[in-house]
Phi, psi and omega in degrees: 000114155329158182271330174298334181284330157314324196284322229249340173264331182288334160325317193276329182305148166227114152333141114306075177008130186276359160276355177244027178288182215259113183291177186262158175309140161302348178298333211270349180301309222282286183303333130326323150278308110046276167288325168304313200284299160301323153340292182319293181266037092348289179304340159279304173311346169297296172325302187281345168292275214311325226247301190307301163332303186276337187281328198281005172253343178294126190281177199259163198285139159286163180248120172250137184291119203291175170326295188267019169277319188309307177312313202298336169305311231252331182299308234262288203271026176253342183272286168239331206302320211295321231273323200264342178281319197277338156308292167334320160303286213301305186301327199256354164280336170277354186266327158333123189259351197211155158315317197293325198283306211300333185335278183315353189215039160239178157286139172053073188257347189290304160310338201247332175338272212304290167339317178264326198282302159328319211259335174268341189089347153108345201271153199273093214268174202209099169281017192283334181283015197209053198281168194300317176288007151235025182264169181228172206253136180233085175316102158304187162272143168326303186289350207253318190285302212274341172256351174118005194251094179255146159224145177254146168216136187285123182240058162306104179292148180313158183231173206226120161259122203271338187261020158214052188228001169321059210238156201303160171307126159271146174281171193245052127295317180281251205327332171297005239338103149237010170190151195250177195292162163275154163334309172299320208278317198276011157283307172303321132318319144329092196297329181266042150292329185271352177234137169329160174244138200292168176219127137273124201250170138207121166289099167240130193259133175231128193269140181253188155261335182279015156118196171304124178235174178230128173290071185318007224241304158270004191269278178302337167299306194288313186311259167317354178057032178300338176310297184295342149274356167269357178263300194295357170239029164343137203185100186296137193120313202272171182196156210186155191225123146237195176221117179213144196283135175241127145244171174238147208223189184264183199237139166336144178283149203050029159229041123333147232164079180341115190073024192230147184217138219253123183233149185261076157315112160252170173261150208287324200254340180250073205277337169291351157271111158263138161194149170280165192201140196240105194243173205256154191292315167254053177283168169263014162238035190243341152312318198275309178293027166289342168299317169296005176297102199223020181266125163080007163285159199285327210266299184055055171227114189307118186245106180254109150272171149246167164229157141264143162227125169316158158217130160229143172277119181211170187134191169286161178290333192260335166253060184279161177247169172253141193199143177277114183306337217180108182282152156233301181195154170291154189109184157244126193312119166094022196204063198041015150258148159242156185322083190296136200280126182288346222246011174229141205305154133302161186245000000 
């Protein structure tokens, strides 16, 4: 072959470009996704085997209680909570027959041991007129609650025996007053001759580590009125610690007393049992009740706190007087007073 008939052959070859080389078929993809695809979800149904396992062997987490569950508890029984320990209390004190039974279910009963056994006599007592189930929740303040302190209190309005409420008419002149009654008709006549006096008790509960105690103390004051038999029987010599509303008042007419400033003792649940008392200005417990002072002051507005106080009768037997022997402390003692220190200010 001539090199011309080669040349003339090499003319007809056509080169392809190297942008038009030659791709693979798309048929060739499909099985290869495919096989992806299936990969995938194994591999997912594995995860959820594996997951669905572990959980049923894991036990489920405890619940420990937080901080604020704990508040929220102690909120909840300072609110209602407190009322069912102390219906309790309240009930197995009343059922109670002897000092001995009562001990375990007061405040301080260790201490009080002697105190009671002197104050019942040794006689088999009988709370049925003050029974449990007829005290009531008497709401403190939130801050008084917060310290551990509830109170319940029994209130019996006066009673009237009706097969003895028979009392003569009066005419009615006497009821117009256009004439007055005679000594007999307005004796007879008198409705409270016919009625019972009313009693007021208060219960007060102090929270412990040994649970709810009740403040026999205060308790037994109200219940029996001892304030009003030691003030209304003066008996020189004697002496005695209550709880009571303190103001400072005017002084009896003609017992004024030079140097002196006149204060109004109630009993906190029978407020109508009263007495005045004149204690001297620079006495220490006449330093301490000087916050209450409001007679010759710029402000002149009367402040009843509470207090314990000592009361002693003292003087001649035919003129005795009443005098606080013994500031002890604001408040009522053991019920969030404490024993007050003469070497520190009132507050």
């Amino acid at each position: 072959m001539t090199p011309q008939a080669n040349e003339t052959r090499k003319t007809h070859v056509k080169i392809a470009p190297a942008s038009q080389s030659v791709r693979p078929h798309k048929s060739g993809l499909i099985p290869v996704m495919l096989v992806l695809l299936l990969l995938i979800l194994g591999a997912g149904t594995a995860v959820l085997f594996v997951t669905s396992e572990m959980g049923r062997n894991v036990p489920p987490p405890s619940v420990i209680p937080s901080a604020g569950d704990l508040t929220a508890r102690d909120a909840n029984y300072i609110r209602i909570g407190w009322q069912k320990d102390a219906a309790e209390v309240l009930r197995d004190f009343m059922a109670a027959t002897s000092s001995e039974e009562k001990l375990p279910l007061i405040l301080n009963g260790r201490e009080l041991a002697t105190r009671l056994d002197e104050f019942y006599g040794g006689v088999v007592i009988n709370d049925s007129d003050t029974p449990a189930e007829a005290f009531s929740v008497y709401e403190l303040s939130e801050e008084d609650r917060k310290r551990g302190l509830f109170m319940m209190i029994y209130d019996q309005p006066p009673q009237f025996e009706m097969k003895e409420f028979f009392r003569p008419l009066a005419t009615l002149e006497v009821q117009h007053g256009l004439d007055e009654a005679d000594l007999l008709l307005s004796t007879l006549a008198r409705a409270g001759n016919f009625a019972m006096e009313p009693l007021r008790v208060h219960a007060f509960f102090k929270k412990t580590p040994e649970g709810l105690k009740l403040d026999w103390e205060i308790f037994a004051q109200t219940k029996y009125r001892t304030f009003q038999n030691f003030v209304e029987l003066p008996e020189t010599g004697q002496t005695n610690v209550f709880r009571v509303f303190i103001v400072e008042d005017v002084p009896d007419k003609n017992r004024a007393e030079a140097g002196t400033r006149t204060y109004r003792l109630a009993d906190p649940a029978n407020t109508g049992d009263t007495a005045r008392v004149n204690v001297k200005v620079d006495s220490e417990a006449g330093r301490v009740l000087s916050t209450l002072n409001w007679r010759g002051t710029g402000d002149g507005r009367p402040q009843t706190r509470t207090a314990t106080v000592e009361l002693s009768w003292t003087g001649d037997e035919n003129a005795p007087q009443l005098e606080i022997s013994r500031f002890i402390c604001w408040e009522f003692l053991g019920l969030g007073g404490k024993a007050h220190d003469s070497s520190v200010s009132a507050k």
